[in-house]
mmCIF file of the N, C-alpha and C atoms, coordinates in Angstrom:
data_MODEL
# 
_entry.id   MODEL 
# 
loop_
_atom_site.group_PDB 
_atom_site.id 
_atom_site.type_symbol 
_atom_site.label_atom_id 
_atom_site.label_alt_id 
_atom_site.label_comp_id 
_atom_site.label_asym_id 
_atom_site.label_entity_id 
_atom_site.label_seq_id 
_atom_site.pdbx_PDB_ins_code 
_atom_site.Cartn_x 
_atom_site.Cartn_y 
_atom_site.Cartn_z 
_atom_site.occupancy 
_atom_site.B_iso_or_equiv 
_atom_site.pdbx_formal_charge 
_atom_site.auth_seq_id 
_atom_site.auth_comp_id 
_atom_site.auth_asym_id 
_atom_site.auth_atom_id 
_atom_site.pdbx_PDB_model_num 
ATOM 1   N N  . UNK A 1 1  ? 0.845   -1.168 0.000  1.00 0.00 ? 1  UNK A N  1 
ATOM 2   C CA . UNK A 1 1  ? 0.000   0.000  0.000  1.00 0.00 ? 1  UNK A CA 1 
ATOM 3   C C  . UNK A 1 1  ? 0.899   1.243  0.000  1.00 0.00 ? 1  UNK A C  1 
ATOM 4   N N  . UNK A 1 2  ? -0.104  2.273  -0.799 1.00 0.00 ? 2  UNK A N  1 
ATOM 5   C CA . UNK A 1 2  ? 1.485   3.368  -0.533 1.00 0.00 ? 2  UNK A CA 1 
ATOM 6   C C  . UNK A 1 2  ? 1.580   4.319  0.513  1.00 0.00 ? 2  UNK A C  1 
ATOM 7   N N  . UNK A 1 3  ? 1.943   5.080  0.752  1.00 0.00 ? 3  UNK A N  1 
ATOM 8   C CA . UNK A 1 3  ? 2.162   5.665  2.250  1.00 0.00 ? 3  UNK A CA 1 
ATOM 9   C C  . UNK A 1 3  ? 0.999   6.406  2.505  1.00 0.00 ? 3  UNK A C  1 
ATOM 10  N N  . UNK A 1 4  ? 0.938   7.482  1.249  1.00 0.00 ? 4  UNK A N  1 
ATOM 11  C CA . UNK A 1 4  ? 0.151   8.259  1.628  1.00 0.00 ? 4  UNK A CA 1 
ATOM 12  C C  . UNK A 1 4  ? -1.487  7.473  2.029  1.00 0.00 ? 4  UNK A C  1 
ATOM 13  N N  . UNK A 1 5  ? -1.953  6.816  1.443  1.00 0.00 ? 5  UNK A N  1 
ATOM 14  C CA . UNK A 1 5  ? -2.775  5.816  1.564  1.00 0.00 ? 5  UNK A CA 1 
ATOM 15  C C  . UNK A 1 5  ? -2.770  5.375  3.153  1.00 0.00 ? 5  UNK A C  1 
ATOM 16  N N  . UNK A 1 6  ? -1.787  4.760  3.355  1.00 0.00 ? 6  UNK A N  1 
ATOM 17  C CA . UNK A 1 6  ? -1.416  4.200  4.217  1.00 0.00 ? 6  UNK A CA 1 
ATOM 18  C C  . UNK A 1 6  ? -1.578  5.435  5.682  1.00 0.00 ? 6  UNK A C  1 
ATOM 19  N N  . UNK A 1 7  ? -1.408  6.394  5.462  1.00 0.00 ? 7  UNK A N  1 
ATOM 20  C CA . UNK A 1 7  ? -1.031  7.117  6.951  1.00 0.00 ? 7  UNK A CA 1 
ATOM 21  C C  . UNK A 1 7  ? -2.664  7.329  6.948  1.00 0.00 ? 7  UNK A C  1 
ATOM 22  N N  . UNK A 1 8  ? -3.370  7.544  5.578  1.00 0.00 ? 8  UNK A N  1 
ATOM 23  C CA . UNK A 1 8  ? -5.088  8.377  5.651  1.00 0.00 ? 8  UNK A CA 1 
ATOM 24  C C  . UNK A 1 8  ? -5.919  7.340  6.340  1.00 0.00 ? 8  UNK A C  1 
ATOM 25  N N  . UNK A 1 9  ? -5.725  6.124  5.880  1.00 0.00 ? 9  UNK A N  1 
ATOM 26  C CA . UNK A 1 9  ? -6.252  4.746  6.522  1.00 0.00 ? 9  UNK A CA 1 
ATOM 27  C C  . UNK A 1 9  ? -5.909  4.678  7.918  1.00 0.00 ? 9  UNK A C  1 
ATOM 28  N N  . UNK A 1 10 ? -4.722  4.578  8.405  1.00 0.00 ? 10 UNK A N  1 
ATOM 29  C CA . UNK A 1 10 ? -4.537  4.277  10.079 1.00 0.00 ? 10 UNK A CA 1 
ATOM 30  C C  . UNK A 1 10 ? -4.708  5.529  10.838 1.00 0.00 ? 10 UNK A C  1 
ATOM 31  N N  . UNK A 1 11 ? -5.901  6.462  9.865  1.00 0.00 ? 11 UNK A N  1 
ATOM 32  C CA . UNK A 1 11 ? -6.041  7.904  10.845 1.00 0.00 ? 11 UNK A CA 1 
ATOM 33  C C  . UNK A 1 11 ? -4.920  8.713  11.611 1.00 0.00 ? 11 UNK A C  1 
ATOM 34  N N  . UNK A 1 12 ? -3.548  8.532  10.888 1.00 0.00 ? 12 UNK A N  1 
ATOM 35  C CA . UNK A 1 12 ? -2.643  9.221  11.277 1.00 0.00 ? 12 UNK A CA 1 
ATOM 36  C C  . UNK A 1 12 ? -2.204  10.760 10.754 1.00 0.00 ? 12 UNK A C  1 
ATOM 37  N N  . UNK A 1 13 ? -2.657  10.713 9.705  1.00 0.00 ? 13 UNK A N  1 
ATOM 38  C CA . UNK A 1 13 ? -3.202  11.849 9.356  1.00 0.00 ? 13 UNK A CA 1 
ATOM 39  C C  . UNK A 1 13 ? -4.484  11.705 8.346  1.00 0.00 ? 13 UNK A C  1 
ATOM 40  N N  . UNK A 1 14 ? -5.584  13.258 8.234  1.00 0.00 ? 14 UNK A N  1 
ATOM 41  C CA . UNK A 1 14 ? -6.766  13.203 8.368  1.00 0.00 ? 14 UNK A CA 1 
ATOM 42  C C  . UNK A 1 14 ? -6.889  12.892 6.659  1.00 0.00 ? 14 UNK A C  1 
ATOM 43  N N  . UNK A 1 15 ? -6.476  13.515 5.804  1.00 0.00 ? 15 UNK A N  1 
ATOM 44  C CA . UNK A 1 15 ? -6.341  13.163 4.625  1.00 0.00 ? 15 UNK A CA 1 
ATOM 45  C C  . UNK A 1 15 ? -5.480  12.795 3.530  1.00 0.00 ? 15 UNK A C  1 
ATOM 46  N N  . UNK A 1 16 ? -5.631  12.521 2.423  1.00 0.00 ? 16 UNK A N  1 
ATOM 47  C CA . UNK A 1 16 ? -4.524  11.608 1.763  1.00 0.00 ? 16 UNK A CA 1 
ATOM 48  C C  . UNK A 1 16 ? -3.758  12.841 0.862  1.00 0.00 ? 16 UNK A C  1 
ATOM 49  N N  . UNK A 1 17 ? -4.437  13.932 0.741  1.00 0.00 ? 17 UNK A N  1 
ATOM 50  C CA . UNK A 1 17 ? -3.578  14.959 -0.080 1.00 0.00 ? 17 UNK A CA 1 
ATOM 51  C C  . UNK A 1 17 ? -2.873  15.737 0.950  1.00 0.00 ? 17 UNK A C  1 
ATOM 52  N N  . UNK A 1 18 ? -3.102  15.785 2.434  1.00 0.00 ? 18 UNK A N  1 
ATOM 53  C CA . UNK A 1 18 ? -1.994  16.346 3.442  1.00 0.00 ? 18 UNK A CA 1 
ATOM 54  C C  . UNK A 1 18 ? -1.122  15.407 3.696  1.00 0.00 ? 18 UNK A C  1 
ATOM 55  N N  . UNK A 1 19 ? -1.179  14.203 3.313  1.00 0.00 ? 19 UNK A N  1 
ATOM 56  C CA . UNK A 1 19 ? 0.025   12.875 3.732  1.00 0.00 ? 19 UNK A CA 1 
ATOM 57  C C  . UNK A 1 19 ? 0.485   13.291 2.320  1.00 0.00 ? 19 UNK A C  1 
ATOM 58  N N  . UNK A 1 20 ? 0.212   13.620 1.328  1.00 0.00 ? 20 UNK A N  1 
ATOM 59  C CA . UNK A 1 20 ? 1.058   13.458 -0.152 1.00 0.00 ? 20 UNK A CA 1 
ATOM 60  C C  . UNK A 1 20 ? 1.817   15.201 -0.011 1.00 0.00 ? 20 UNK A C  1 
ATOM 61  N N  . UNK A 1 21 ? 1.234   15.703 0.510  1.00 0.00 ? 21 UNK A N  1 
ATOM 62  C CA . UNK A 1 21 ? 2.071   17.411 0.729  1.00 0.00 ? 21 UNK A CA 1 
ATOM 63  C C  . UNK A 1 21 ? 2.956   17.059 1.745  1.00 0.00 ? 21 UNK A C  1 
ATOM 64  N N  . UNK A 1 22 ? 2.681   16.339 3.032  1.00 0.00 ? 22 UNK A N  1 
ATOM 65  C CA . UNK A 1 22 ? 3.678   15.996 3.949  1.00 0.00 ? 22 UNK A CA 1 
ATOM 66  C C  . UNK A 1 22 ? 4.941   15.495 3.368  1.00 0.00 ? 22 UNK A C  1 
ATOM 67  N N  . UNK A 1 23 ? 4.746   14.814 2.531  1.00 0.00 ? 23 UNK A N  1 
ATOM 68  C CA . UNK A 1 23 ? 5.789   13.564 2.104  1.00 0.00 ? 23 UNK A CA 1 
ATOM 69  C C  . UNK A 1 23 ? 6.765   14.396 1.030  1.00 0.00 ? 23 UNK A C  1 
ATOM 70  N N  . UNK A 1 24 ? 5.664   15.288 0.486  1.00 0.00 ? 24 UNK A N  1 
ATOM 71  C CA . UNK A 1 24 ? 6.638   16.068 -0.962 1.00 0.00 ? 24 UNK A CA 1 
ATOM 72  C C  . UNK A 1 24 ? 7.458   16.996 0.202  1.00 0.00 ? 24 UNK A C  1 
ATOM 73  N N  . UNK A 1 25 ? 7.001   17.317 1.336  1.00 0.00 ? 25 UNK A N  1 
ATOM 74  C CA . UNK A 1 25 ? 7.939   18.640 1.886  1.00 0.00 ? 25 UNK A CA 1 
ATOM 75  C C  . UNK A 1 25 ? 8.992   17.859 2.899  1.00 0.00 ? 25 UNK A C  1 
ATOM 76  N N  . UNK A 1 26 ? 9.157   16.620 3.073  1.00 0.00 ? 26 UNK A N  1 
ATOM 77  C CA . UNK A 1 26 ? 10.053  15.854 4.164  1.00 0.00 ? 26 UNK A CA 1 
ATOM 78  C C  . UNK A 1 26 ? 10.025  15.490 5.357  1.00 0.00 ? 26 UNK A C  1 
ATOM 79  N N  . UNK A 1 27 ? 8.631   15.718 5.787  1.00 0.00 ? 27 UNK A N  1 
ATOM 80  C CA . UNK A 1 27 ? 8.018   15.785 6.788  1.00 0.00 ? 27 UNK A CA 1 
ATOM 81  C C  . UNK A 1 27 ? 7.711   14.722 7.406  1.00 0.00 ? 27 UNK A C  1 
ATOM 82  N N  . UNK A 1 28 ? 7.574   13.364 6.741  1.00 0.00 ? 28 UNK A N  1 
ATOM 83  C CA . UNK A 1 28 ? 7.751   11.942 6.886  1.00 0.00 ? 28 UNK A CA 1 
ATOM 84  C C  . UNK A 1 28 ? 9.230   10.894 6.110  1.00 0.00 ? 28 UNK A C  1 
ATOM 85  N N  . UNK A 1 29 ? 9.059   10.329 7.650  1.00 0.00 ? 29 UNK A N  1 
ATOM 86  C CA . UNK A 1 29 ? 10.740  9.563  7.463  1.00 0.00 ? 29 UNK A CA 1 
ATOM 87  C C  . UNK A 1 29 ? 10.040  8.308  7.679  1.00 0.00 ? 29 UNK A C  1 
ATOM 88  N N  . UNK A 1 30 ? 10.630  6.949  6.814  1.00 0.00 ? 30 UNK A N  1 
ATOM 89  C CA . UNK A 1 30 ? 10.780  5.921  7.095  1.00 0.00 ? 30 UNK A CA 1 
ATOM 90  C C  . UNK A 1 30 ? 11.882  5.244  6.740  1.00 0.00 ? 30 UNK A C  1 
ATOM 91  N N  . UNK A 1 31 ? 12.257  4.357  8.249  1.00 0.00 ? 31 UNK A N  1 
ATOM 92  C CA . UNK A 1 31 ? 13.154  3.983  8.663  1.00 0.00 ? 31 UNK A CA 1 
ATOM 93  C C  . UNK A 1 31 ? 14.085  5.002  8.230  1.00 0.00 ? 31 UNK A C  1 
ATOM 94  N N  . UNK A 1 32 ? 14.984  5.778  8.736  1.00 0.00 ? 32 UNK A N  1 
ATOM 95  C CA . UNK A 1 32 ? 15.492  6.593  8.520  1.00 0.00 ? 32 UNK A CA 1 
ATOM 96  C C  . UNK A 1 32 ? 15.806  7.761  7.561  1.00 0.00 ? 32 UNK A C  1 
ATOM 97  N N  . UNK A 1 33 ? 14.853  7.471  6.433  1.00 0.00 ? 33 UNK A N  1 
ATOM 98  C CA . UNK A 1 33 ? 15.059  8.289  5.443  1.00 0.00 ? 33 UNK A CA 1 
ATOM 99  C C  . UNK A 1 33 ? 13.651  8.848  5.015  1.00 0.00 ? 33 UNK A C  1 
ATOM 100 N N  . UNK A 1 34 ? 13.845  10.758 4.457  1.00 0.00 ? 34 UNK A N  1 
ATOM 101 C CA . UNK A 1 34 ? 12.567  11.025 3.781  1.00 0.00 ? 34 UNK A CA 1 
ATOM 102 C C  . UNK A 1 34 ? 12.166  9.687  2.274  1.00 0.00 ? 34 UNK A C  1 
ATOM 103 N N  . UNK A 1 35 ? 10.730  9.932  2.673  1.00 0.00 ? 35 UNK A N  1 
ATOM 104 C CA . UNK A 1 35 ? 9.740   8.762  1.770  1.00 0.00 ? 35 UNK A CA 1 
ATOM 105 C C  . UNK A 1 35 ? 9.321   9.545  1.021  1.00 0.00 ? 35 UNK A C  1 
ATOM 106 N N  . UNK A 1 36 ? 8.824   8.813  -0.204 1.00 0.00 ? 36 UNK A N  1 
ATOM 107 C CA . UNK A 1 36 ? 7.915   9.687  -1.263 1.00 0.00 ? 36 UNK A CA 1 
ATOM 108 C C  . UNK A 1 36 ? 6.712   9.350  -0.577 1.00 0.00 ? 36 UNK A C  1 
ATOM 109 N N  . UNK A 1 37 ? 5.346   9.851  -1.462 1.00 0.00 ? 37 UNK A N  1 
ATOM 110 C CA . UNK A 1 37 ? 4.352   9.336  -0.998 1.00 0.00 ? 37 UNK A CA 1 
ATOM 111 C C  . UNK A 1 37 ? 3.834   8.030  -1.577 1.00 0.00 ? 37 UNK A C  1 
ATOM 112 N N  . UNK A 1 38 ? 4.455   7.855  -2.718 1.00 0.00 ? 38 UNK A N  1 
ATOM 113 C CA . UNK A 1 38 ? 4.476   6.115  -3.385 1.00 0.00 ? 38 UNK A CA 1 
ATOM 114 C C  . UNK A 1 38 ? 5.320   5.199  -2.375 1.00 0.00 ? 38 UNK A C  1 
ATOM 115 N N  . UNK A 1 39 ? 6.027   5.556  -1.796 1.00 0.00 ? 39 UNK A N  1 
ATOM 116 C CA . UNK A 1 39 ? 6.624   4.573  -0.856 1.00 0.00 ? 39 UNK A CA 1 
ATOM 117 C C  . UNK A 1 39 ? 5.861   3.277  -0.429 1.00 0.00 ? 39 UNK A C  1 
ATOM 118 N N  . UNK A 1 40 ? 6.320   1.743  -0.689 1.00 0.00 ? 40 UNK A N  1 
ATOM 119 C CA . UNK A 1 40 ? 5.656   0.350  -0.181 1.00 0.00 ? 40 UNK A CA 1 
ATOM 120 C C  . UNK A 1 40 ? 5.206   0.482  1.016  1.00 0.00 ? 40 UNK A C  1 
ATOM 121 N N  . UNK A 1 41 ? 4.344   0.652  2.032  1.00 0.00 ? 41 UNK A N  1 
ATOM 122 C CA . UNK A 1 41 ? 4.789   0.302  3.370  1.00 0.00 ? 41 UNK A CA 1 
ATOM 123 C C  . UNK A 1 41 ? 4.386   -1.215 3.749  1.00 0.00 ? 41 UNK A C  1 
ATOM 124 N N  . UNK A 1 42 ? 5.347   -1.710 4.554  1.00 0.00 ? 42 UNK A N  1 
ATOM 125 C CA . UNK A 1 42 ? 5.532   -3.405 4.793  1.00 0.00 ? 42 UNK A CA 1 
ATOM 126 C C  . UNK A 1 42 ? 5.343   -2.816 6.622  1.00 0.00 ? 42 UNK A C  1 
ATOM 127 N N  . UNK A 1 43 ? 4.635   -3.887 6.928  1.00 0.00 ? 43 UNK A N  1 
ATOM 128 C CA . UNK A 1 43 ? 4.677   -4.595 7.984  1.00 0.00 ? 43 UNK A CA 1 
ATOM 129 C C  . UNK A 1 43 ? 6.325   -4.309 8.918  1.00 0.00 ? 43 UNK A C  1 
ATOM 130 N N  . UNK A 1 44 ? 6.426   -3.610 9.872  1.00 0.00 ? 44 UNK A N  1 
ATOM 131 C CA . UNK A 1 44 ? 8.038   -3.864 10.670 1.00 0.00 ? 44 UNK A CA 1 
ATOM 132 C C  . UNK A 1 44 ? 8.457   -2.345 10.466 1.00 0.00 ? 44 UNK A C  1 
ATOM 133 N N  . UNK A 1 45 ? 8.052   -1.349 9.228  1.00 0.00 ? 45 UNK A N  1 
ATOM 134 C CA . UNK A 1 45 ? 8.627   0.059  9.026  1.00 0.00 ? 45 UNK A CA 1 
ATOM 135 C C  . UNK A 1 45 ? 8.008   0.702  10.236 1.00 0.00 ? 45 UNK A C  1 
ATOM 136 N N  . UNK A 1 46 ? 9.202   1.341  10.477 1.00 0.00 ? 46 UNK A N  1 
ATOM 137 C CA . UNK A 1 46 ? 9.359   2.823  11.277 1.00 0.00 ? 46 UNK A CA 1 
ATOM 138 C C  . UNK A 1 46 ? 9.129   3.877  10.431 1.00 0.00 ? 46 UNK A C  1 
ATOM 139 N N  . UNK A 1 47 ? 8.016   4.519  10.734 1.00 0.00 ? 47 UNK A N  1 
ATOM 140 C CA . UNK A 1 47 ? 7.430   5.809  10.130 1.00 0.00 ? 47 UNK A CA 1 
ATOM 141 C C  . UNK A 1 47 ? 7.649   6.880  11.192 1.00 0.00 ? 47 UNK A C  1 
ATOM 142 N N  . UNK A 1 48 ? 8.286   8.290  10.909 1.00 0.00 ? 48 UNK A N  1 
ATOM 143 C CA . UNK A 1 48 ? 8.229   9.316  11.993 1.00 0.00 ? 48 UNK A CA 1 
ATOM 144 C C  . UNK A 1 48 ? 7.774   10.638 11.561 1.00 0.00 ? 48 UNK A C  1 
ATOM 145 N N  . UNK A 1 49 ? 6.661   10.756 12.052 1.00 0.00 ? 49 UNK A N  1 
ATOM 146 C CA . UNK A 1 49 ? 5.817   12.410 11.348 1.00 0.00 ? 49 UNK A CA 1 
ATOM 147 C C  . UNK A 1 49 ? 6.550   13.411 12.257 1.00 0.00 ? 49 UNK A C  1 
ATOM 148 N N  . UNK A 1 50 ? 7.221   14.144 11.142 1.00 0.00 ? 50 UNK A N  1 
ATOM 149 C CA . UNK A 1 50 ? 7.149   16.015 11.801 1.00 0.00 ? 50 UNK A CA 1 
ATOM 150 C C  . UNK A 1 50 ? 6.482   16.972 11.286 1.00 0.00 ? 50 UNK A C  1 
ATOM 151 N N  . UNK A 1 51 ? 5.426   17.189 12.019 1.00 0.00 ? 51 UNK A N  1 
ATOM 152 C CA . UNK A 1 51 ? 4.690   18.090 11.668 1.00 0.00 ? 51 UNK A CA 1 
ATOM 153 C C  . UNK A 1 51 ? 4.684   18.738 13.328 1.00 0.00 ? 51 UNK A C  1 
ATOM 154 N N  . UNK A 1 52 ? 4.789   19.878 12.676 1.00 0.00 ? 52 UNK A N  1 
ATOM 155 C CA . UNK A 1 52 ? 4.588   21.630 13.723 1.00 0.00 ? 52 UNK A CA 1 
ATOM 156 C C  . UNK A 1 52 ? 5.983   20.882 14.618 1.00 0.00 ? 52 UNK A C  1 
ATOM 157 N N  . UNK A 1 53 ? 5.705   21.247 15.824 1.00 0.00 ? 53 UNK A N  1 
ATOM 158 C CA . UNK A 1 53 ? 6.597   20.974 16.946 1.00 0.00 ? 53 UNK A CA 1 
ATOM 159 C C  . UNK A 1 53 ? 6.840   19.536 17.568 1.00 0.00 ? 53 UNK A C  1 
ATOM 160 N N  . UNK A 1 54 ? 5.733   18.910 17.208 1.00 0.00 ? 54 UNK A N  1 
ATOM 161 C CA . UNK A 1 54 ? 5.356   17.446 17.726 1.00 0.00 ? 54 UNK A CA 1 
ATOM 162 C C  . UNK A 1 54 ? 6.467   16.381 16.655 1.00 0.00 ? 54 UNK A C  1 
ATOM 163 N N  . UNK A 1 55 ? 6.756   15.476 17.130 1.00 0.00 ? 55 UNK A N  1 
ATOM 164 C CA . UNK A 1 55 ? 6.701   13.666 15.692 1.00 0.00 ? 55 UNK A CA 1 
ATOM 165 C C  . UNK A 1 55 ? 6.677   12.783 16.786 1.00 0.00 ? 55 UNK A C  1 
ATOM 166 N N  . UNK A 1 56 ? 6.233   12.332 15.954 1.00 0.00 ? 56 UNK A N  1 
ATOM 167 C CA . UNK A 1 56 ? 5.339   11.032 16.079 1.00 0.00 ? 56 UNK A CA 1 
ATOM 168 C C  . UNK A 1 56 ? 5.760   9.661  15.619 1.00 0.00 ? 56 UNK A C  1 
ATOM 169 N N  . UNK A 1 57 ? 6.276   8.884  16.373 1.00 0.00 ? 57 UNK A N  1 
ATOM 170 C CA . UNK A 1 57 ? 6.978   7.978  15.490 1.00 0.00 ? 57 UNK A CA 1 
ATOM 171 C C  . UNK A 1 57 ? 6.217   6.438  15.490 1.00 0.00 ? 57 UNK A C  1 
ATOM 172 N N  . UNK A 1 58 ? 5.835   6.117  14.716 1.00 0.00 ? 58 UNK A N  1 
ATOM 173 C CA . UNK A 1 58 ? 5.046   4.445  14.914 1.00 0.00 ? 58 UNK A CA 1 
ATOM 174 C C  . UNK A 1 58 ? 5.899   3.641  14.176 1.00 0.00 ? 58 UNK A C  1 
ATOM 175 N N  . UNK A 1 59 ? 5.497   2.275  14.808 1.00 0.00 ? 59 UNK A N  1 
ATOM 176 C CA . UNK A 1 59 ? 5.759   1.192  13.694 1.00 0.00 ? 59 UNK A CA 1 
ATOM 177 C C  . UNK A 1 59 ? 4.594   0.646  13.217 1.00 0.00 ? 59 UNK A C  1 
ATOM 178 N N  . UNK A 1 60 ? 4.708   -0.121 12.434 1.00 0.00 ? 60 UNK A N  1 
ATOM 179 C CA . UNK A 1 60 ? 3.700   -0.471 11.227 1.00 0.00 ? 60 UNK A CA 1 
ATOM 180 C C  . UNK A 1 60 ? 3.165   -2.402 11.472 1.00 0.00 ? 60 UNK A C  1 
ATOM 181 N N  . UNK A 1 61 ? 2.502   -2.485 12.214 1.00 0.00 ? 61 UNK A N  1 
ATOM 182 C CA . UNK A 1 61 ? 1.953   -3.512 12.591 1.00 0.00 ? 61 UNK A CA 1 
ATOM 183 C C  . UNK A 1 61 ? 1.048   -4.134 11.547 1.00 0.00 ? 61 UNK A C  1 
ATOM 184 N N  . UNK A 1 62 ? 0.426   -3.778 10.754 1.00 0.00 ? 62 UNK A N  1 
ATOM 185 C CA . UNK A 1 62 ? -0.293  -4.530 9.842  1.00 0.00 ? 62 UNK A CA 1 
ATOM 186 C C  . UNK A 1 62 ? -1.094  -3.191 8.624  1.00 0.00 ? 62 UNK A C  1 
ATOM 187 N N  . UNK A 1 63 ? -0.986  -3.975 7.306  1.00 0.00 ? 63 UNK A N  1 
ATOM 188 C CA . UNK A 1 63 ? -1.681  -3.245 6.675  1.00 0.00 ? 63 UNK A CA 1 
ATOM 189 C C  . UNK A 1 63 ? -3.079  -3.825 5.919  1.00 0.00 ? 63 UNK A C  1 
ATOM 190 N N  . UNK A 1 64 ? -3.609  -3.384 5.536  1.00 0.00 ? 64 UNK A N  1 
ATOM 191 C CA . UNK A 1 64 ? -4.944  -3.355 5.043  1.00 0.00 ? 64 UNK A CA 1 
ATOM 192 C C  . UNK A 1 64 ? -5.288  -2.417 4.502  1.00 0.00 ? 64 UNK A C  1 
ATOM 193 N N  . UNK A 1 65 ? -6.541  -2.753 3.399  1.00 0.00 ? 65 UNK A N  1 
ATOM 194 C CA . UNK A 1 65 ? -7.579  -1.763 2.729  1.00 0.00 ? 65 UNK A CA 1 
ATOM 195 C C  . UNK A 1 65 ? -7.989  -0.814 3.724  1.00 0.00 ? 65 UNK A C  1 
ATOM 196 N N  . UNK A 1 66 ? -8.768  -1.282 4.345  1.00 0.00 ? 66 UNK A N  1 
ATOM 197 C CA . UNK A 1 66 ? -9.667  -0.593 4.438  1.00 0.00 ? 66 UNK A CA 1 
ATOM 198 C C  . UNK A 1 66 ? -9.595  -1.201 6.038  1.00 0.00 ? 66 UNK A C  1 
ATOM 199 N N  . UNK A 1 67 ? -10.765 -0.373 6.886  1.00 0.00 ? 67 UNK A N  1 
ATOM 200 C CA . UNK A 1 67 ? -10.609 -0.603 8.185  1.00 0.00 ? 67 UNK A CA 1 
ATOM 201 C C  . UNK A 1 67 ? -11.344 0.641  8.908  1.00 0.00 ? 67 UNK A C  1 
ATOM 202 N N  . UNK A 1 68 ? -12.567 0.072  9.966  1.00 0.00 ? 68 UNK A N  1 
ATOM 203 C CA . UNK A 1 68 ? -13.540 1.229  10.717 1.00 0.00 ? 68 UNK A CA 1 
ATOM 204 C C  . UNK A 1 68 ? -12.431 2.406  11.731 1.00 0.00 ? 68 UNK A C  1 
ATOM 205 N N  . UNK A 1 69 ? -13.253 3.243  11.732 1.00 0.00 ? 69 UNK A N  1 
ATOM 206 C CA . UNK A 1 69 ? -12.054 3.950  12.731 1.00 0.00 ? 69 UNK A CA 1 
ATOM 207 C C  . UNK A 1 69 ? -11.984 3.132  14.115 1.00 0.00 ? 69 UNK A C  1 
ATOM 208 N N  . UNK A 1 70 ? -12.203 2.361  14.755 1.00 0.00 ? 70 UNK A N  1 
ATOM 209 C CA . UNK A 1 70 ? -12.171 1.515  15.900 1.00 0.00 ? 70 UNK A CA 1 
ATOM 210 C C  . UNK A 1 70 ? -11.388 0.665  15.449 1.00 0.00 ? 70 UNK A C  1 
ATOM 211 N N  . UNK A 1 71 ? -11.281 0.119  14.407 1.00 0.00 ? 71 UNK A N  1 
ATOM 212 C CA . UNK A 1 71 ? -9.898  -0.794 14.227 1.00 0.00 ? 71 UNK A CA 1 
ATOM 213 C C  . UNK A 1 71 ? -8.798  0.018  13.757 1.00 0.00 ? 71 UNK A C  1 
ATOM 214 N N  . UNK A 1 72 ? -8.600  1.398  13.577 1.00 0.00 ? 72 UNK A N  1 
ATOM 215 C CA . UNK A 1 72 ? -7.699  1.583  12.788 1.00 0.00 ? 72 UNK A CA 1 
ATOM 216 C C  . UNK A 1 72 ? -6.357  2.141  13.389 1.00 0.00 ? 72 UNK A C  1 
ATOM 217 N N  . UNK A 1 73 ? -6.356  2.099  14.978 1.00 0.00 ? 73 UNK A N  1 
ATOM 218 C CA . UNK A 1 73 ? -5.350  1.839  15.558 1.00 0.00 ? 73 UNK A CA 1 
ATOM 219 C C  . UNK A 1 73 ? -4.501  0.737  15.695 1.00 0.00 ? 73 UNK A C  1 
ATOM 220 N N  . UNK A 1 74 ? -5.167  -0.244 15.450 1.00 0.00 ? 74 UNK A N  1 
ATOM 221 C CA . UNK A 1 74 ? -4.628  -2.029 15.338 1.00 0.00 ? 74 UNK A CA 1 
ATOM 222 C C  . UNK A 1 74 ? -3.452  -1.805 14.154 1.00 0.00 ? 74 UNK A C  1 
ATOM 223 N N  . UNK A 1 75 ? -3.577  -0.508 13.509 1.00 0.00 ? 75 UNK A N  1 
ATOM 224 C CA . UNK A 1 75 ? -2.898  -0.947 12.212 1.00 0.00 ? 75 UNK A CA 1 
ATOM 225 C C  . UNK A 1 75 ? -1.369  -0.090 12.535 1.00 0.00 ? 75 UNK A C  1 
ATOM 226 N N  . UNK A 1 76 ? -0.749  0.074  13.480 1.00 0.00 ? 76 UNK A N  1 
ATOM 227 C CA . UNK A 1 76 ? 0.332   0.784  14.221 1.00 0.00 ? 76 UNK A CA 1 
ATOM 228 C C  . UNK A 1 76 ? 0.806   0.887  15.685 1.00 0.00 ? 76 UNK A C  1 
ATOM 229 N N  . UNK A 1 77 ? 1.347   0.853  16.010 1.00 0.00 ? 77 UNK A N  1 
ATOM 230 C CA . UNK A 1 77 ? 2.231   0.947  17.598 1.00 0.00 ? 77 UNK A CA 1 
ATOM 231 C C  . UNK A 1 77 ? 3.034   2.138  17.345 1.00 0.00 ? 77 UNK A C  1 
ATOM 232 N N  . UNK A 1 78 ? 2.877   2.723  18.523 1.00 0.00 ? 78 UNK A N  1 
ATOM 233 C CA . UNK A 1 78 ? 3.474   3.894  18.760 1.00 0.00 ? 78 UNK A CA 1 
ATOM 234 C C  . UNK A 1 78 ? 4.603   3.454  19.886 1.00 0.00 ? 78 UNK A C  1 
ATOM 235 N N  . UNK A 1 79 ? 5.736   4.184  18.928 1.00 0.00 ? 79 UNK A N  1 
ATOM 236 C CA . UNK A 1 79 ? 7.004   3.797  19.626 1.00 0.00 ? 79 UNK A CA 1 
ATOM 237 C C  . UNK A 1 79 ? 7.970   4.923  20.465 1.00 0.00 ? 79 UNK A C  1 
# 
């Protein structure tokens, strides 16, 4: 799945064109390096959001389509 996809789905951020502006400005790292927003994400990646003053760093516990907002924490650990 690709990232941007990927962050709009596990409600980590609210939409998929602010995860694709995040990603074009460097604002998301996985595993150590800025990601595009096509980036694979697999199962085991370290994702770390900087946005404003805050980041946020998860790992990536499972992916999926689709998923209610009540499951859609299942889909990350915060590290």
């Amino acid at each position: 799945m690709r990232l941007d996809k990927y962050l709009k789905v596990s409600r980590l951020i609210k939409r998929r064109t602010v995860a694709n502006d995040a990603c074009d400005a460097e604002k998301i790292i996985v595993n150590g390096k800025p990601a595009r927003a096509s980036y694979d994400v697999k199962v085991g990646d370290i994702i770390e959001i900087n946005m404003g003053q805050k980041t946020l760093k998860v790992s990536v516990e499972k992916v999926t389509e689709y998923v209610t907002k009540e499951t859609a924490a299942e889909l990350y650990k915060i590290v």
